[in-house]
PDB file of the backbone (N, CA, C, O) and the ligand in Angstrom, with CONECT records:
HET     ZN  A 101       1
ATOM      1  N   UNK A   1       0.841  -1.219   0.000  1.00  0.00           N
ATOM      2  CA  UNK A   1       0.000   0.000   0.000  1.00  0.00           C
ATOM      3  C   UNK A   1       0.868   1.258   0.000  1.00  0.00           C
ATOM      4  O   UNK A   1       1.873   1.379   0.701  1.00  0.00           O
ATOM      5  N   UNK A   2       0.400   2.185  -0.844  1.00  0.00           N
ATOM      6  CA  UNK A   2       0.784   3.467  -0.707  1.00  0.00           C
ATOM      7  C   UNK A   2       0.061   4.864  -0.197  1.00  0.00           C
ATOM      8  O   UNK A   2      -0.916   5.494  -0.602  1.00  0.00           O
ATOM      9  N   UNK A   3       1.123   5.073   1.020  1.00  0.00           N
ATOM     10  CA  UNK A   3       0.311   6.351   1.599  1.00  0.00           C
ATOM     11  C   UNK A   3      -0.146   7.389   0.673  1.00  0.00           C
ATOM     12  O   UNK A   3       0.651   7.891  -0.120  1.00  0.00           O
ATOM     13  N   UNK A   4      -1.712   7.843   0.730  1.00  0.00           N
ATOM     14  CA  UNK A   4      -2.859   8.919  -0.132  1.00  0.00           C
ATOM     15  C   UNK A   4      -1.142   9.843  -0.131  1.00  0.00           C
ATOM     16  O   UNK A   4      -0.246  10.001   0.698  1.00  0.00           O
ATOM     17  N   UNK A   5      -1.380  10.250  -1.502  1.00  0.00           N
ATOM     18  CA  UNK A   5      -0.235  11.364  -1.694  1.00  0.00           C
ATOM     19  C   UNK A   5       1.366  11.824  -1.627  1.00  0.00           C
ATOM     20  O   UNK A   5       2.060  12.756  -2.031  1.00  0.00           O
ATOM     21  N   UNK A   6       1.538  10.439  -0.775  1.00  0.00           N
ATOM     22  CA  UNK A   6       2.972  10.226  -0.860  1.00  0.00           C
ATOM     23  C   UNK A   6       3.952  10.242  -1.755  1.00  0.00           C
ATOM     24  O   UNK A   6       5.117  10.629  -1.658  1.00  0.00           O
ATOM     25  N   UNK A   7       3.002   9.505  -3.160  1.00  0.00           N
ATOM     26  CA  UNK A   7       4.171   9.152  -3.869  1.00  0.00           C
ATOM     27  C   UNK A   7       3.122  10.034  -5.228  1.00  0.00           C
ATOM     28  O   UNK A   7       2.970   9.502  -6.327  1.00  0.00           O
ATOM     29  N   UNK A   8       2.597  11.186  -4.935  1.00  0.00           N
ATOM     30  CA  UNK A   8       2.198  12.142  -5.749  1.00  0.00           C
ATOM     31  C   UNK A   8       3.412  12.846  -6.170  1.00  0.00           C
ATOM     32  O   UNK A   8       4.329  13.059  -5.376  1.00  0.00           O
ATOM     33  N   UNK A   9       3.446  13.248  -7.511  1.00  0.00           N
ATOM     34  CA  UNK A   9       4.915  13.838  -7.524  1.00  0.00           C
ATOM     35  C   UNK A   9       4.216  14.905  -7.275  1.00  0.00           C
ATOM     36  O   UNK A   9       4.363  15.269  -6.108  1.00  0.00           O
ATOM     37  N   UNK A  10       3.249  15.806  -8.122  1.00  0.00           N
ATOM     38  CA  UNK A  10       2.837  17.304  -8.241  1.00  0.00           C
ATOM     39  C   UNK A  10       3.672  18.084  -7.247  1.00  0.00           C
ATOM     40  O   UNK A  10       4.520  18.921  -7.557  1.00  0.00           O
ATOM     41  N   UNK A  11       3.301  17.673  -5.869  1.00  0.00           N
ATOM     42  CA  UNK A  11       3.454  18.423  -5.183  1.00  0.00           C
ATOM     43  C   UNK A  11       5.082  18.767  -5.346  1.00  0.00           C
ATOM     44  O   UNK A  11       5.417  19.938  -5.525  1.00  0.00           O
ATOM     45  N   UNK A  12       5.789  18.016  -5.297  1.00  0.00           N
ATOM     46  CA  UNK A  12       7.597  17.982  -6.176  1.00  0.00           C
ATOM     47  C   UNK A  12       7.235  18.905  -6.622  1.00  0.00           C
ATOM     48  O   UNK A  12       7.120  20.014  -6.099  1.00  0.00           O
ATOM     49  N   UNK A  13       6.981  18.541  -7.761  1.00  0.00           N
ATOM     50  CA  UNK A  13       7.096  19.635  -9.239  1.00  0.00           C
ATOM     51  C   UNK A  13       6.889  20.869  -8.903  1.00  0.00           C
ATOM     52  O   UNK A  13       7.759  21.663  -9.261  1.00  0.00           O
ATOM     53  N   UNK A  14       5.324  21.584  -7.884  1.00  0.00           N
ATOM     54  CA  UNK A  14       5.242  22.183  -7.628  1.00  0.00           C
ATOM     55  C   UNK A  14       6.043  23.060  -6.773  1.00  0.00           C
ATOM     56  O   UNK A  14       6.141  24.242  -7.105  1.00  0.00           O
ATOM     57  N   UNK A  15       6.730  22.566  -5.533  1.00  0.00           N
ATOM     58  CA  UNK A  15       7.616  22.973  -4.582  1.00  0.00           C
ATOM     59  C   UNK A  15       8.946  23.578  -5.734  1.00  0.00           C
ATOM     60  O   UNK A  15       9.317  24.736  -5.928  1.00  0.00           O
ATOM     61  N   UNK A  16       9.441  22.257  -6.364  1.00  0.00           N
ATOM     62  CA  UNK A  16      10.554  23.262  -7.353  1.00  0.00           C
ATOM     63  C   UNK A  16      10.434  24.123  -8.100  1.00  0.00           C
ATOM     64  O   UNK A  16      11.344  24.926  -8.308  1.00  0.00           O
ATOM     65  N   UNK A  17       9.132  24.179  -8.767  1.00  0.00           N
ATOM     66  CA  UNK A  17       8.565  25.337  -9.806  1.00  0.00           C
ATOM     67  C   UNK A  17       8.631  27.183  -8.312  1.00  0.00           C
ATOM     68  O   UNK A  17       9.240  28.252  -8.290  1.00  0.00           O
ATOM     69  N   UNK A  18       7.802  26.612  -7.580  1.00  0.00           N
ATOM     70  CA  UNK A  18       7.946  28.044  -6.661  1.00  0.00           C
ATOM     71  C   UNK A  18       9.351  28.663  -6.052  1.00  0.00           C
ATOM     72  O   UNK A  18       9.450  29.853  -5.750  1.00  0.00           O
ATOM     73  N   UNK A  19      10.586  27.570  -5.886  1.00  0.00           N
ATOM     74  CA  UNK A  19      11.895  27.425  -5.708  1.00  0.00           C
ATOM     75  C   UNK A  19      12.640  28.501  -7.082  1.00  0.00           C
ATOM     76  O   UNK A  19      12.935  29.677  -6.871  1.00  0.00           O
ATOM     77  N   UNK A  20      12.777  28.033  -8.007  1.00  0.00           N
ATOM     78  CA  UNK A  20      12.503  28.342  -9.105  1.00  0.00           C
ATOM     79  C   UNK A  20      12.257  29.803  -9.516  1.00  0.00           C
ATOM     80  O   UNK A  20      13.176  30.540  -9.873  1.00  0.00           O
ATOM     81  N   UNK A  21      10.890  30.209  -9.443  1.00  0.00           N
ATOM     82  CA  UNK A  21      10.688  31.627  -9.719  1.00  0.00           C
ATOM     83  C   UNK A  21      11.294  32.497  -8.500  1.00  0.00           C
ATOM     84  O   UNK A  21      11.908  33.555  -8.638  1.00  0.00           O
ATOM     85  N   UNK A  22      10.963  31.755  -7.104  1.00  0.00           N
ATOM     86  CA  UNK A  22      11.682  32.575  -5.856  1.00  0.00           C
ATOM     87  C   UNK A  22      12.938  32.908  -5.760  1.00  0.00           C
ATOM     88  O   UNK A  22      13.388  33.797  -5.036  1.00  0.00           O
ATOM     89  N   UNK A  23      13.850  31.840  -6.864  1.00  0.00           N
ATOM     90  CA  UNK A  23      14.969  32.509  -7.364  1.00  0.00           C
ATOM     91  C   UNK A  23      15.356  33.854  -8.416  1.00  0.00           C
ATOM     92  O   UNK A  23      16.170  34.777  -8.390  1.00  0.00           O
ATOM     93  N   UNK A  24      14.312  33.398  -9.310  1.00  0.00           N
ATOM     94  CA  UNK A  24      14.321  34.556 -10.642  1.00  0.00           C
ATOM     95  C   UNK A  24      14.022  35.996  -9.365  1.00  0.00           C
ATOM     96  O   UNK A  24      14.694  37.012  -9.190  1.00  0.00           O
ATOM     97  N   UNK A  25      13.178  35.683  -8.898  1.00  0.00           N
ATOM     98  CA  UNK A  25      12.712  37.079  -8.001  1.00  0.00           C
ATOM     99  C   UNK A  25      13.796  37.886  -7.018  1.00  0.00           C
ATOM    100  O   UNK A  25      13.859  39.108  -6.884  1.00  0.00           O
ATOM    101  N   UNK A  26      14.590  36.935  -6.398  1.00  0.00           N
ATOM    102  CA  UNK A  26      15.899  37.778  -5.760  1.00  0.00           C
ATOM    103  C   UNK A  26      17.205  37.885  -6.655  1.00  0.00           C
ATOM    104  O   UNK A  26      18.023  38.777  -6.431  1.00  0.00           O
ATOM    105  N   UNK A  27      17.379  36.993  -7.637  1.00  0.00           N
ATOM    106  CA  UNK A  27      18.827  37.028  -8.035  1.00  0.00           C
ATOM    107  C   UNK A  27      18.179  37.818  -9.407  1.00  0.00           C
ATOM    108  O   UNK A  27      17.349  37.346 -10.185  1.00  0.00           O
ATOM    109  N   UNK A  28      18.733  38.987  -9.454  1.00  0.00           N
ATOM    110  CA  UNK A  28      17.862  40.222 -10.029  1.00  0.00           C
ATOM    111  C   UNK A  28      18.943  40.639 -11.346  1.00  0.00           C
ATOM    112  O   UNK A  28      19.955  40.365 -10.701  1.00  0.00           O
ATOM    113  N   UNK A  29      19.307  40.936 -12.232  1.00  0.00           N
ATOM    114  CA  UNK A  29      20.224  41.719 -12.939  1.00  0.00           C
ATOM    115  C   UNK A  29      20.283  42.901 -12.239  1.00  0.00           C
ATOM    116  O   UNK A  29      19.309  43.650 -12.319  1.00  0.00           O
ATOM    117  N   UNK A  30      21.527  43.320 -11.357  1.00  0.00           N
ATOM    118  CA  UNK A  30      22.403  44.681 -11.386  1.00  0.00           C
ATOM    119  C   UNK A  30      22.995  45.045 -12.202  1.00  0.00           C
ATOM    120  O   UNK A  30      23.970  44.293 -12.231  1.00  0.00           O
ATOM    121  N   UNK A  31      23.087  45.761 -12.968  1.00  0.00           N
ATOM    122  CA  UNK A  31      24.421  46.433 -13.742  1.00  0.00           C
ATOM    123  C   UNK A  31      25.096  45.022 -13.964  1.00  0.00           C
ATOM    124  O   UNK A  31      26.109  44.747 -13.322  1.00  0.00           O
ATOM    125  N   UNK A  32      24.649  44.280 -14.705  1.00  0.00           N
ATOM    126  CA  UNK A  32      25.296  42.876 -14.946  1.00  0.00           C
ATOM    127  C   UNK A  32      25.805  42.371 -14.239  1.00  0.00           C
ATOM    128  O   UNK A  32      26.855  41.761 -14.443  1.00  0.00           O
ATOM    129  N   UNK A  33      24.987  42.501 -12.754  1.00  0.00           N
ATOM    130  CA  UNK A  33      25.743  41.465 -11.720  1.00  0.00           C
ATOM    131  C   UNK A  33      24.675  41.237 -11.194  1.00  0.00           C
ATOM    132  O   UNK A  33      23.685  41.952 -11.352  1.00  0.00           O
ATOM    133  N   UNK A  34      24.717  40.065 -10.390  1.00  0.00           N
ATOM    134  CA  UNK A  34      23.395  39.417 -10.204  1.00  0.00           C
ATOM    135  C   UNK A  34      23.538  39.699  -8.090  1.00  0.00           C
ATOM    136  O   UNK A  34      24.258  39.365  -7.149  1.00  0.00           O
ATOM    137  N   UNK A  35      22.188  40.586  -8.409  1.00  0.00           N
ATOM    138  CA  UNK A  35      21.836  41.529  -6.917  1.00  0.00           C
ATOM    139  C   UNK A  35      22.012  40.458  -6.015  1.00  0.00           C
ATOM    140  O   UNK A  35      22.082  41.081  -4.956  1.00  0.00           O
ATOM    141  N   UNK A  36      22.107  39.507  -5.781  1.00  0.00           N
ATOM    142  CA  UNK A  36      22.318  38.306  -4.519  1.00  0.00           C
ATOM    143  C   UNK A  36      23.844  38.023  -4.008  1.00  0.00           C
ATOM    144  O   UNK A  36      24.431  38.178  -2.938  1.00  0.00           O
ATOM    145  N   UNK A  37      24.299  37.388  -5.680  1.00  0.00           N
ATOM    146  CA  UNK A  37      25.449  36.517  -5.752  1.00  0.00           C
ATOM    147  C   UNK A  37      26.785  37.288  -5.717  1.00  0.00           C
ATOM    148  O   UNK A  37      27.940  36.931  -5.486  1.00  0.00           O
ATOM    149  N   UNK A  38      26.157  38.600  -6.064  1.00  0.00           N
ATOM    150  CA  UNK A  38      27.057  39.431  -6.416  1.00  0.00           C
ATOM    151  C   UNK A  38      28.646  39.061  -7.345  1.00  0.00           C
ATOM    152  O   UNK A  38      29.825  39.413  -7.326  1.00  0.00           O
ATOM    153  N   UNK A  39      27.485  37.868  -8.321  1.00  0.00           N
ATOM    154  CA  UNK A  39      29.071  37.342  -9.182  1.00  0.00           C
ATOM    155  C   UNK A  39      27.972  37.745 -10.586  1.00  0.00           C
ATOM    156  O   UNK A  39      26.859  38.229 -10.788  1.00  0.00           O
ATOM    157  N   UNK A  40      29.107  37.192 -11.319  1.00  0.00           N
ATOM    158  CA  UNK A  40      28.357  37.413 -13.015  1.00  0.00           C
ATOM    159  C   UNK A  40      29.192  39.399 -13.212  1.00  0.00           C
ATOM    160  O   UNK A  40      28.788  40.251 -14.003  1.00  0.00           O
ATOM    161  N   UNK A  41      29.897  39.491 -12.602  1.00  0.00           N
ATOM    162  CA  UNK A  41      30.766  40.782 -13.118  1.00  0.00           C
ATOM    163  C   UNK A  41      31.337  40.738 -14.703  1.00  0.00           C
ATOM    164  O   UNK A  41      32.379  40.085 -14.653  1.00  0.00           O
ATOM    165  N   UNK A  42      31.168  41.022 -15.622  1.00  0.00           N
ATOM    166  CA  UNK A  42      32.461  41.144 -16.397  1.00  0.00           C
ATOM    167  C   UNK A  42      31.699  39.818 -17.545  1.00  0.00           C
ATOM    168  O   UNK A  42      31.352  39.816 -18.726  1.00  0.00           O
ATOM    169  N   UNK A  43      31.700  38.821 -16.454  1.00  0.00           N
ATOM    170  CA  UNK A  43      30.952  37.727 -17.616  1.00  0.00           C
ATOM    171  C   UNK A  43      29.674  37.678 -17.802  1.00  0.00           C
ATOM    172  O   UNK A  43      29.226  36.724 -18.437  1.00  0.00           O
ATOM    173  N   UNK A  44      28.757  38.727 -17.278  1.00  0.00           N
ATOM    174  CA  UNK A  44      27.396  38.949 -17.126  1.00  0.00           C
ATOM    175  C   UNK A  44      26.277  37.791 -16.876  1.00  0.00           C
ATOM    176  O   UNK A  44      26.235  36.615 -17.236  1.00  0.00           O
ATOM    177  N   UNK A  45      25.561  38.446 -16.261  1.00  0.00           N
ATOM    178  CA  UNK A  45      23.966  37.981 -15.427  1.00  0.00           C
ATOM    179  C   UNK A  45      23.770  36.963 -17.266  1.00  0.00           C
ATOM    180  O   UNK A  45      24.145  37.178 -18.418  1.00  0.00           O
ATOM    181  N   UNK A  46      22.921  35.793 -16.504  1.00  0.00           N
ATOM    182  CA  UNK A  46      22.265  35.317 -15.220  1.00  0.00           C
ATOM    183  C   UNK A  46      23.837  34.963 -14.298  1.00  0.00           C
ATOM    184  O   UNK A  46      24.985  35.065 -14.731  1.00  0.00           O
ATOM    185  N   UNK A  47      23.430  34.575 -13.066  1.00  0.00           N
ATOM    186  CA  UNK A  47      24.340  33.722 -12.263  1.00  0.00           C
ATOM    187  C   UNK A  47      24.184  32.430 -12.423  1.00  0.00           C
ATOM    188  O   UNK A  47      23.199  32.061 -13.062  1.00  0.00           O
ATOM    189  N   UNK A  48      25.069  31.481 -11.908  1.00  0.00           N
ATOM    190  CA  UNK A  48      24.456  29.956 -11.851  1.00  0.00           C
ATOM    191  C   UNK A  48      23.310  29.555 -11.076  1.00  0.00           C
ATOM    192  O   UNK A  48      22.696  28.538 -11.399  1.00  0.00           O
ATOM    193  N   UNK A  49      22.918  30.329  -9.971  1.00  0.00           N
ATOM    194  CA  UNK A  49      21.770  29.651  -9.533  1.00  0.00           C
ATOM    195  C   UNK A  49      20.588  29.766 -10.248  1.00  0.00           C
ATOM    196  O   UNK A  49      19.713  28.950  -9.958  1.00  0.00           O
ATOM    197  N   UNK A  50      20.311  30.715 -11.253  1.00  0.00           N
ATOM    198  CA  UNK A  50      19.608  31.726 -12.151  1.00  0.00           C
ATOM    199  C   UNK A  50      19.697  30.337 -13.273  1.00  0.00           C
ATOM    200  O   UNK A  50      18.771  29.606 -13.625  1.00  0.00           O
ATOM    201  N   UNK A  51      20.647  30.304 -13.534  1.00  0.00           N
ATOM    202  CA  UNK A  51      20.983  29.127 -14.885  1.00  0.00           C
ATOM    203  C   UNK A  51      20.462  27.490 -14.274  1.00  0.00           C
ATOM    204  O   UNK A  51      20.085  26.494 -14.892  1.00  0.00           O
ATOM    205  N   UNK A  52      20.607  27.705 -13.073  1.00  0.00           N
ATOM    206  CA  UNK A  52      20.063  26.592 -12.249  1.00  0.00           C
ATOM    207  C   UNK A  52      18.713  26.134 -12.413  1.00  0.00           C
ATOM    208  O   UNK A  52      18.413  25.062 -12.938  1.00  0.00           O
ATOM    209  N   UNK A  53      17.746  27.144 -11.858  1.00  0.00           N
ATOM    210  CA  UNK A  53      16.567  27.861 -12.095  1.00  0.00           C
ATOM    211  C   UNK A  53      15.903  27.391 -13.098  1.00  0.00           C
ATOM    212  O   UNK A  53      15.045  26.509 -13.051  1.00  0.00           O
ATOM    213  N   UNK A  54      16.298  27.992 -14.063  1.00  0.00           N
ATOM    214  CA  UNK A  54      15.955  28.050 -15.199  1.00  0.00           C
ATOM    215  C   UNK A  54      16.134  26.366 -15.884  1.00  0.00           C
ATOM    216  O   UNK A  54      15.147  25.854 -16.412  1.00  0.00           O
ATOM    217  N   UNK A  55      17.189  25.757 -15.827  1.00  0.00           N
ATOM    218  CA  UNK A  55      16.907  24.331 -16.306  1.00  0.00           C
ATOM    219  C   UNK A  55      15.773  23.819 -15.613  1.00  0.00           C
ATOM    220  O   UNK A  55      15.049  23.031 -16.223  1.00  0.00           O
ATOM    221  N   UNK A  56      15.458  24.179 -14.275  1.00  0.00           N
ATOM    222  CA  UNK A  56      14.781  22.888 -13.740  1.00  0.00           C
ATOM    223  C   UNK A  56      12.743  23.504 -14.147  1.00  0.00           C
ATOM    224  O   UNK A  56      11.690  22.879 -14.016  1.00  0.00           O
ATOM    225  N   UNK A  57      12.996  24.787 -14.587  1.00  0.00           N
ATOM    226  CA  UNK A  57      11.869  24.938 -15.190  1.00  0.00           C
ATOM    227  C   UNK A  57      11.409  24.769 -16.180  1.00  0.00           C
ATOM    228  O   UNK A  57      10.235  24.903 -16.528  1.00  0.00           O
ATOM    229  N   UNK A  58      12.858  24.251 -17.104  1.00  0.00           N
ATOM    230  CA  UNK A  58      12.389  23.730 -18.351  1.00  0.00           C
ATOM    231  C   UNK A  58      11.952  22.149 -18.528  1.00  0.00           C
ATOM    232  O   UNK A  58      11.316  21.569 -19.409  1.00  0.00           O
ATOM    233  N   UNK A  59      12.639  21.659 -17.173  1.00  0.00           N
ATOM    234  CA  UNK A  59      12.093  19.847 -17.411  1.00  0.00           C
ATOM    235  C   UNK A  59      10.510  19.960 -16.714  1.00  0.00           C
ATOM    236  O   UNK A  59       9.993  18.854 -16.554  1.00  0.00           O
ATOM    237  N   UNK A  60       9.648  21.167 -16.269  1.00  0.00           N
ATOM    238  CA  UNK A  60       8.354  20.665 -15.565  1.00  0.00           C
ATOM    239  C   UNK A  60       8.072  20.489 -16.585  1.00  0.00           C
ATOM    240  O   UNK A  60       6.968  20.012 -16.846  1.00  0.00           O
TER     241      UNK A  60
HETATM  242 ZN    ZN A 101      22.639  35.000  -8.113  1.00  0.00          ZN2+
END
């Protein structure tokens, strides 16, 4: 037997999808540096967590 909802992914998917944009929302383009990480100088925005982000919103 499987516990009601346990082995629901949605809720996954969902939790990383809000992970996800809650990233796009703080790691911001500064002046081509990314307002959090304060990296991406010189080699410009996104940052990796941004690039992170962004893959895992492309596999929902
Ligand atoms: Zn960042």
């Amino acid at each position: 037997m499987i516990p009601a909802g346990a082995s629901d992914p949605l809720p996954t998917l969902d939790r990383l999808a809000e992970v996800a944009i809650a990233v796009f929302d703080e790691h911001l383009n500064s002046a081509e540096c990314c307002a959090i990480c304060g990296t991406g100088c010189g080699t410009g925005w996104p940052c990796e967590q941004v690039v992170l982000a962004d893959h895992n919103l492309a596999v929902l």
